[in-house]
N, C-alpha and C positions, 0 to 999 in steps of 0.2 A: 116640262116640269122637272123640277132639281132632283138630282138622286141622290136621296136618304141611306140605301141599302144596298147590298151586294148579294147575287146567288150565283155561286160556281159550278158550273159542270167540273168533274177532274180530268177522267181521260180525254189527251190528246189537250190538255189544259194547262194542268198542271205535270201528267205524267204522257211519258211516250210511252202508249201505250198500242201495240200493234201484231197480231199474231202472226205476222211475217218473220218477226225477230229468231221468232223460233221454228215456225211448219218453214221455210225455204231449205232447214235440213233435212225434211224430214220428204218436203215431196218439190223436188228441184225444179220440174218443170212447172215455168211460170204461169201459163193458162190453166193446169189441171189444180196449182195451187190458189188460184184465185176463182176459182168455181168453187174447190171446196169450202174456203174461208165464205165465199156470200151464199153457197146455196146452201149449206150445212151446216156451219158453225153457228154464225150467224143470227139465221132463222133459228135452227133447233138446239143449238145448247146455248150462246150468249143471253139470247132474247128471255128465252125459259128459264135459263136461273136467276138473269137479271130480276125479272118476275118473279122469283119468291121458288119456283120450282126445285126441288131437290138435286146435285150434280149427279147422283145413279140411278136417280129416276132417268133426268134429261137425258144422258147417255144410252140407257139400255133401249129409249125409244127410241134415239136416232140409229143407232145398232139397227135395229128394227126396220127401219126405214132406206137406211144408205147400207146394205151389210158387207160392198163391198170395199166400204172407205172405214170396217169394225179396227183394224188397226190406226189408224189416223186418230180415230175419236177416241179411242182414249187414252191416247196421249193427250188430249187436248188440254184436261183439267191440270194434271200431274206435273204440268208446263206451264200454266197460268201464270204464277210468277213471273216468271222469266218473261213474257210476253210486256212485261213492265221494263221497258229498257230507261229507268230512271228516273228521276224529274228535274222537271224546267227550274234551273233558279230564280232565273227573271222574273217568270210568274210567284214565285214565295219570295221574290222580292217585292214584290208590287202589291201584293197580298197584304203582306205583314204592315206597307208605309199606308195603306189605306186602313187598317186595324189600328193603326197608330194615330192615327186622325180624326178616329173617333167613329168611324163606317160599321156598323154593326154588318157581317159577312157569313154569309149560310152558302151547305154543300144540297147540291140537287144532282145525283148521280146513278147513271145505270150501273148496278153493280153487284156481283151475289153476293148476298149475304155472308154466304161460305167461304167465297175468295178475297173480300173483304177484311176476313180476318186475319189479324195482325199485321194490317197496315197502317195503322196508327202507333204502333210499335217500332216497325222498319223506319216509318216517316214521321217523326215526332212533330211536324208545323199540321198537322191535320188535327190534333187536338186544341190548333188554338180558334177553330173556328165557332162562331157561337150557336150555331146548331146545326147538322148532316141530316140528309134525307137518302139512304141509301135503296135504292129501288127495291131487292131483294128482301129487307124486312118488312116491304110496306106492301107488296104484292100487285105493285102498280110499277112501269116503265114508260119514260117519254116515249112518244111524243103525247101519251093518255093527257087530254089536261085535267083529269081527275088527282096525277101527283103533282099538278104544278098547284094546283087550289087547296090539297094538301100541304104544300109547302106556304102557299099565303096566309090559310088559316093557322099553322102551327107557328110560324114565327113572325107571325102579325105583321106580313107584307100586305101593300098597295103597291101592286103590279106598274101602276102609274109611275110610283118613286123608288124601284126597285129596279138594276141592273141586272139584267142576266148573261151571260158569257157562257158559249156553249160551241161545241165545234160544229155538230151536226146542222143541215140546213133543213129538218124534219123539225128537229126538237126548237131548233128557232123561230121556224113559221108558225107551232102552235104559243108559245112565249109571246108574239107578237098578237095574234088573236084574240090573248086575254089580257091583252094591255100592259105588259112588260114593255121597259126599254130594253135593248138587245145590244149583244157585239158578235157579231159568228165571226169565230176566231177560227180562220182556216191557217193562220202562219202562232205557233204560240211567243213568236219574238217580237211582233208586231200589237202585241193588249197593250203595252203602254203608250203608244203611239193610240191606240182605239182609247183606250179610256181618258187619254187628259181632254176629247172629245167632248163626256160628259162632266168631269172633275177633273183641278190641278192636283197634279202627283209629280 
């Protein structure tokens, strides 16, 4: 079926987005830093505020939980930022020529609400999109497909004629479940090659 619509994931999309950027200074060895990124962060502060959860609420329970890693965490938030090493041109190149064409284009994104803010400031092409679903004010996170049917009923998708772009192969296999087309974009240099797939660009 022809694709009428667009929904963006951003991290790792549109932004490099990687908390490496910044914890390799903070904790060098590579195994102990990559335990704490998936068993900690992760799980207990990413997930959790992406979900709507408060950043010192999330914090003071992993504290709780991990108290020997109390220095690491909290740094984590205070360094969010920075954990954004940028964004992809090519992708708000390819973005903007398919807004050009007439592609009505929505954000479906893990995201807290809290760190969210004022990145539509720093990155001005995030306001041209015609509607965001930012996980954090909706109290829902992929792969729930409670915010994917959130995001069909609010901007009047048919999963059918809707594109979805996302890096994660979680949040893809539920997309694919409830009748989205898909691109899991593991290279983000490689969407325009994935998309003239579905549409000339």
């Amino acid at each position: 079926m022809a694709v009428k619509k667009f929904l963006f994931d951003l991290g790792n999309v549109f932004f490099d987005w990687n908390p490496k950027h910044v914890f390799k200074e903070f904790i060098p060895d590579e195994k102990k830093l990559e335990a704490f990124l998936k068993n900690i962060a992760f799980h207990h502060l990413d997930m959790r505020c992406d979900a709507g959860i408060k950043i010192d609420t999330a914090v003071r329970d992993a504290i709780i939980k991990f108290p020997d890693y109390e220095k690491e965490i909290k740094l984590y938030y205070p360094n969010h930022r920075k954990m954004v090493n940028g964004s992809y041109q090519d992708t708000i190149n390819i973005f903007q020529k398919i807004k050009s064409q007439g592609y009505p284009c929505y954000v479906l994104s893990n995201w807290s609400d809290e760190t969210y803010d004022g990145m539509e400031e720093q990155y001005p092409f995030l306001k041209d999109f015609d509607g965001k679903i930012i996980s954090g004010r909706e109290f829902l996170v992929k792969p729930d497909p409670k915010i994917y049917k959130l995001a069909a009923s609010r901007f009047n998708l048919i999963p059918e004629e809707t594109l979805f772009v996302d890096d994660r192969a979680d949040n893809i296999e539920t997309a694919i479940q409830l009748g989205f087309q898909t691109i899991h974009l593991t290279d983000p240099y490689a969407l325009k090659s994935e998309i003239k797939k579905f549409i000339v660009v």
